[in-house]
C-alpha positions, -999 to +999 in steps of 0.1 A: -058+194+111-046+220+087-017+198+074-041+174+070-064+197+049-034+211+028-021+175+019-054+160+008-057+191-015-023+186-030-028+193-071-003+170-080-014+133-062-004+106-082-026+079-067-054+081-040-052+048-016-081+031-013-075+004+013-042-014+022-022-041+044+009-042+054+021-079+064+058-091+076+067-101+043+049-080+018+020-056+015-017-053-007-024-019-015-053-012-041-047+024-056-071+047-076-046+063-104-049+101-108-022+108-133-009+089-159+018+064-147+009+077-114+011+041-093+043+030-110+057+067-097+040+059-067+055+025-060+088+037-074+090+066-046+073+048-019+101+017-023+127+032-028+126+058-002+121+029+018+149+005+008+175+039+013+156+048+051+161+013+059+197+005+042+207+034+059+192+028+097+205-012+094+243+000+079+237-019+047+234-017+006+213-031-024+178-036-028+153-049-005+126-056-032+126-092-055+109-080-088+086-056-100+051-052-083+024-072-095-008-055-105-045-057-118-070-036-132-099-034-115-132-037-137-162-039-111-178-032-080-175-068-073-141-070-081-133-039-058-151-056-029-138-090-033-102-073-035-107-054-004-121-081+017-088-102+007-066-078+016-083-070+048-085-108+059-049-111+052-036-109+085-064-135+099-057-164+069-019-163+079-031-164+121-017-132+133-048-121+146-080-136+151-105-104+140-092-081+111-101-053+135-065-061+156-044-055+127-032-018+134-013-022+097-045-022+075-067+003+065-097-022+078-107+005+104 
């Protein structure tokens, strides 16, 4: 628990993740931006630390990744919900699970 406790203190977060799902193919994430330019840090560490952990493990080279992330701002409480409902149902609309619930890859729980 105290590494826990130290992280979530950490000064210098660039995002705080709200809610997320990661699929086969691709992932949602919605983010909450805490420094300027923080996500695009964010997603620039989080994929490429990625794309070397995996080139690496699978004896390979060059980019995993097809284009830049997409994004949206997010301008409501309505918006937020809608957004997080999508992301969360994700893994039921493509018929990998039946209940969001049995997606262990989500933040649904």
């Amino acid at each position: 628990m105290e590494i826990l406790g130290s992280l979530q203190q950490n000064a210098n977060l660039l995002v705080k993740v709200v809610a997320y799902c990661i699929m086969p193919t691709h992932f949602h994430m919605i983010l909450k931006q805490i420094l300027p330019d923080g996500i695009t840090n964010y997603l620039g560490r989080l994929l490429n630390g990625y794309s070397r952990y995996f080139n690496v493990k699978h004896h390979r080279t060059g980019p995993l990744w097809a284009g830049r992330f997409k994004n949206c701002l997010i301008f409501s409480n309505d918006h937020l919900l809608h957004l997080t409902r999508y992301i969360h149902l994700n893994p039921t609309l493509a018929g990998m699970v039946k209940d969001p619930v049995e997606w262990k890859f989500s933040s649904y729980w």
